[in-house]
N, C-alpha and C positions, 0 to 999 in steps of 0.2 A: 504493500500500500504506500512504496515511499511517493512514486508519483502523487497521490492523492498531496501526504501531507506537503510537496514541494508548492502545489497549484495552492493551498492554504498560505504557507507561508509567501507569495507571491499577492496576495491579496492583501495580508497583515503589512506588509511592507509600505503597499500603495495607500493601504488607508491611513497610513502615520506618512505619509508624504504630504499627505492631503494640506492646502491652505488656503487662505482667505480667499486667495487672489488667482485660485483658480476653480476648477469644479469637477467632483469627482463621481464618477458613473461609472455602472458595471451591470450584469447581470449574473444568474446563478440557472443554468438549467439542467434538469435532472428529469430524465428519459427512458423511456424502453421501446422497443419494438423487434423486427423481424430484416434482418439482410443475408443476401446470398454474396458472398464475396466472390472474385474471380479465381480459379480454381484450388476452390475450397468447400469444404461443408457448409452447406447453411443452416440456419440458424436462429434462435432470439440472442437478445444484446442488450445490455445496460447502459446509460452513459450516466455524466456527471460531466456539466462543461462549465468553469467558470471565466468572466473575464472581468478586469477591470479597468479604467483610463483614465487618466490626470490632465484635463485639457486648458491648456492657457489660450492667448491670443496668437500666440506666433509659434506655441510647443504644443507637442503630446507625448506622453508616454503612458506605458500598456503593457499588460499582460494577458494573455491570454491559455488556455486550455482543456483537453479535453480528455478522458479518459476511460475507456468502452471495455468492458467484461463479456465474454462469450464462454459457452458452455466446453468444456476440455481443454481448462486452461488458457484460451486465446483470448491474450486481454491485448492492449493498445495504449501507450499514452503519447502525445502530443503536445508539446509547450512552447509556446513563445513570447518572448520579451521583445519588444520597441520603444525609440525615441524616435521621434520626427522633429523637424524644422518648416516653420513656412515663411517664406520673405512676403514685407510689404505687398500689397498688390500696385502694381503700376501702370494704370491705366488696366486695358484688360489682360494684361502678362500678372504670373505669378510662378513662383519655383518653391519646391518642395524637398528638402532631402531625408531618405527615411534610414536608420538604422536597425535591423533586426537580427536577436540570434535567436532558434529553432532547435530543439531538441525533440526525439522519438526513439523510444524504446516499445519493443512489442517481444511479444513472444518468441516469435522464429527468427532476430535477430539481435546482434550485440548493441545497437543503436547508432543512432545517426545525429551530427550534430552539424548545424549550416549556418554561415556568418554570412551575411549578404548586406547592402549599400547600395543604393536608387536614387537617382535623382529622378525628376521629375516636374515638368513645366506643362502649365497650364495656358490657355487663351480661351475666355467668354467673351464671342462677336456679338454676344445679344443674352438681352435678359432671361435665364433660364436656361442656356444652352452652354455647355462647357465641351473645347477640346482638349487636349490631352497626349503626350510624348512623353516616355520613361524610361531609362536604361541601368538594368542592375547586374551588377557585377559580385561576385562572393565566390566561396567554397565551402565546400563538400566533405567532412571526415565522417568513414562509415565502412566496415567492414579491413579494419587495419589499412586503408588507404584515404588520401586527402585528392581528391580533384575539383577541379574549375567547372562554375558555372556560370551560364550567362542568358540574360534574356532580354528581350530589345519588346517594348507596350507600346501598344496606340490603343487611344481612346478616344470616346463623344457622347455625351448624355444632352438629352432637351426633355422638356416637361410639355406634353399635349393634353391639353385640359385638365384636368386631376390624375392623369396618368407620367410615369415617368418612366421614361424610358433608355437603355445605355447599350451600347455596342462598344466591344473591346477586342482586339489581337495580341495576342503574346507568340514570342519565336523563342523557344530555349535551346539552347547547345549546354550539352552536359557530356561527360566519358562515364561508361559503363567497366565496371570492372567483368573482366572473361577474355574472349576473341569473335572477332567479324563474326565469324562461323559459328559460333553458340546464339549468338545476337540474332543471326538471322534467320535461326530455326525456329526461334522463339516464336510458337505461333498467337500465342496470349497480348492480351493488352498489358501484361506486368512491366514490360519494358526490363526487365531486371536480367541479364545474362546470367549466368551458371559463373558464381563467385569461385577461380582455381589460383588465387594468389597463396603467397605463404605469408604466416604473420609477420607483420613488422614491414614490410614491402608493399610498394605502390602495386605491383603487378602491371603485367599486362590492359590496356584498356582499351575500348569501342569507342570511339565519338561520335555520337545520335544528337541527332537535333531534334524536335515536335512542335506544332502549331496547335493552338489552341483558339478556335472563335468564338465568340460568346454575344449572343442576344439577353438585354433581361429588362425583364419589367417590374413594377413597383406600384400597386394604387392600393388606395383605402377605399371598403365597402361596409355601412353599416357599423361602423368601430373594428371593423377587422383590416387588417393589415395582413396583403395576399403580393406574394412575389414568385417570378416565376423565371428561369432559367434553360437558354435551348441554346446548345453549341455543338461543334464537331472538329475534334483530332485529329490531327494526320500529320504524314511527313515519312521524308525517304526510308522504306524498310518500316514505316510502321502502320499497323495495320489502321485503319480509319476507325472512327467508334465515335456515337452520338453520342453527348453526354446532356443529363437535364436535370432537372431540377422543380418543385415544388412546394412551397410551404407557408404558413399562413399562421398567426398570431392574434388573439383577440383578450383583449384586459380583460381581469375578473373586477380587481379592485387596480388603484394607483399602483399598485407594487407588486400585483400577482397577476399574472395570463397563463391561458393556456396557447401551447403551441404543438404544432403538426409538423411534419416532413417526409416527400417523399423523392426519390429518384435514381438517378443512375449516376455513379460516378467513376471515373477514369485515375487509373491506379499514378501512383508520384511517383517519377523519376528518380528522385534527391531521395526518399527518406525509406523506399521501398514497401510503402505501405498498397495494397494490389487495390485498383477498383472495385466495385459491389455497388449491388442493386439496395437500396434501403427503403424503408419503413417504418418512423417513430414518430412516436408522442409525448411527452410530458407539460412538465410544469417551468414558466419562468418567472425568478425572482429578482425583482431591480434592487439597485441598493443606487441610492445617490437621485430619488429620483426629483423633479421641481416641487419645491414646496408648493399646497394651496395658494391661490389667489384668494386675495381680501374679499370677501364677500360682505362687508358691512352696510351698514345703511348709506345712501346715497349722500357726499358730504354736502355741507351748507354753506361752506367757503370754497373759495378755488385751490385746486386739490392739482400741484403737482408734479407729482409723480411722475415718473418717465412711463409707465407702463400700467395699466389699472383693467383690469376686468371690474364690473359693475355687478349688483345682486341680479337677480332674474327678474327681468319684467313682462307684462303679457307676450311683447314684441320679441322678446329673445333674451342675450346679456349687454349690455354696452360696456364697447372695448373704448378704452381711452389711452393714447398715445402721446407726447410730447416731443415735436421736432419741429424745431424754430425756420422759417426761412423757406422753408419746404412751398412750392407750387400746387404738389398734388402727393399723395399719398395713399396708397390702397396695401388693401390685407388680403391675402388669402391663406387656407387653411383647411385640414380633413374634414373639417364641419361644409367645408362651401367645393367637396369637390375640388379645390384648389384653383377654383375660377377665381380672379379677384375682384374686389369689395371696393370701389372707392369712399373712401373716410369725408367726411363733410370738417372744414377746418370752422374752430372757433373763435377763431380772431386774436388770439392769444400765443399762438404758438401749440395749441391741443388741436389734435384732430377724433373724432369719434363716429362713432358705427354703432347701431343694436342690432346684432346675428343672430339667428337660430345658434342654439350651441346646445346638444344633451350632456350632460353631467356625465364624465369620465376622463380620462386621460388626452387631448390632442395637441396636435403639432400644428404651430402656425408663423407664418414669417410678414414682414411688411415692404413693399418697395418705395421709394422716393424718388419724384420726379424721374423714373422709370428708369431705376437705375437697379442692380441685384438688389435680388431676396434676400433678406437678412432679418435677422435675431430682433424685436422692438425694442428701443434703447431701455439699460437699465434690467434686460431677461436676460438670462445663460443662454448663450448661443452655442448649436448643436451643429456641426458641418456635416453634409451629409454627402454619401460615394459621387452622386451625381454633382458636386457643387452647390453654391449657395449656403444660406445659414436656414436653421430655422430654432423656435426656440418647443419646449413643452409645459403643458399649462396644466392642470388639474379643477376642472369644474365640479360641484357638489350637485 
């Protein structure tokens, strides 16, 4: 169980990191279901995946992990640590540098440990649409030998009404430990050659490349939160394979949901963990999540606040904002579909709206003078895969 207590102690670490002047969020999910691995027995499966993140304005760092139990001994764990970097944004350019180390221990191997460095530059030609260029560089120790990895990203995310959606390309070059000739009988998606080094030596190696494309989408329906994943593998000497993805999350309370998952996944080069078909369910626990919004009686002076949700009135909640200077200003948010709202200004430097909103957990962002989505001044802003900010709010 030491994997368990590391992903613990990885947690204790971040929560005494924790400070004023930044904000700390995670979750905890804990699972079961049914997968067939690729050539393996199938199965039921347990997990336990916790993560957590320390987000400033310009930093993040993170931990993350996961760790899956199957019947005759075939357990899994997976961990990884991160720092990132973001520079100013300038104009619509921005760069990003990530550092990550990755550890994986499983049953049918001595483990795999991978240092890897990304940079990564951004351009948003327009509000809502972000592109994307990345190139990471690191290496490989796993099985008494250290090799070079490398992988070259393109990316583009746009939001089409309440729906968001992202297209990505990744190209990896890695060496395989074995020969051409093991590699290339390999008729499996493992990618993994017949390991004939002796200890303590690099050995012999293969160098395979693979391409990985990926479609995914992202909307909220009815307080549920549904995403959805369709790509396909390939590259010289390796056999093609769809891979996909499906899974869906809906809060109980603020701090509890339940969540789903299903798909097909394509085995890792780097850590040799093989593809499998899956199947789970359980339970997610947030920790770090936005406190309640003020729900008090309506003030009777001028009240302000950078950011105010309002008590509930026939017509919905009123959102009250503060940004001086502003021309126009609109909201959108899970509650509206993610159409936006324009805000009515109060002469004051306040702008305000009464939404429909049901009492639970939503994510919403506001733009100015049509400029990105972002966080309402004075909320925790939440960056999200596709770009832009948004923040989370908790209605009663």
């Amino acid at each position: 169980m030491r994997p368990v207590a590391a992903a613990a102690l990885a947690h204790a670490a971040l929560l005494f990191a924790g400070t004023a002047s930044a904000q700390l969020s995670g979750t905890l999910d804990l699972g079961a279901g049914a997968y067939r691995p690729d050539r393996a027995i199938p199965g039921g499966v347990a997990s336990i995946a916790p993560t957590m993140y320390l987000d400033g304005r310009a930093y993040r760092v993170g931990a993350s992990g996961i760790y899956t139990d199957a019947p005759g001994g075939r357990w899994n764990f997976q961990g990884a640590g991160m720092a990132q970097l973001r520079s100013p944004e300038v104009g619509p350019f921005q760069l990003e540098a990530t550092g990550q180390l990755e550890v994986t221990r499983h049953f049918s191997a001595r483990g795999v440990s991978a240092a890897t460095g990304e940079l990564r530059g951004y351009l948003r030609p327009s509000p809502g649409t972000t592109l994307w260029v990345g190139r990471l560089r690191g290496a490989v120790s796993s099985l008494s030998g250290r090799r070079p990895l490398s992988r070259t990203l393109l990316g583009a995310s746009t939001r089409v009404g309440g729906i968001e959606v992202g297209v990505s390309v990744s190209s990896s070059t890695f060496d395989l430990f074995g020969t051409a000739d093991q590699a290339a009988r390999d008729p499996s998606d493992t990618l993994i050659a017949v390991p004939i080094i002796p200890h303590g030596s690099s050995g012999p190696a293969y160098r395979r490349s693979l391409t990985d494309a990926l479609v995914s989408t992202r909307w909220r329906v009815v307080g549920t939160d549904l995403d959805l994943a369709l790509g396909r593998r390939f590259g010289h000497n390796t056999p093609d394979l769809t891979i996909w993805g499906v899974s869906a999350s809906r809060s109980l309370t603020p701090t509890l949901a339940v969540v789903a998952g299903a798909g097909r996944s394509g085995s890792d080069p780097v850590t040799a963990v093989p593809g499998s078909r899956y199947l789970v369910a359980g339970l997610r626990l947030r920790v770090g999540a936005a406190a309640p919004a003020a729900l008090g009686a309506l003030p009777t002076a001028p009240d302000h606040t950078p950011f105010r949700i309002g008590p509930a009135l026939p017509a919905g909640r009123e959102i009250v904002v503060q940004v001086r200077g502003a021309s126009q200003v609109e909201l959108a948010g899970d509650f509206s579909d993610w159409r936006p709202i324009p805000l009515q200004s109060e002469g004051t430097g306040g702008w305000r709206a009464v939404v429909p909103m049901r009492p639970g957990l939503h994510r919403l962002a506001i733009r100015i003078d049509q400029g990105e989505w972002q966080a309402p001044p004075g909320a925790r802003a939440i960056r999200t895969e596709f770009g832009g900010e948004v923040t989370e709010i908790v209605v009663e």
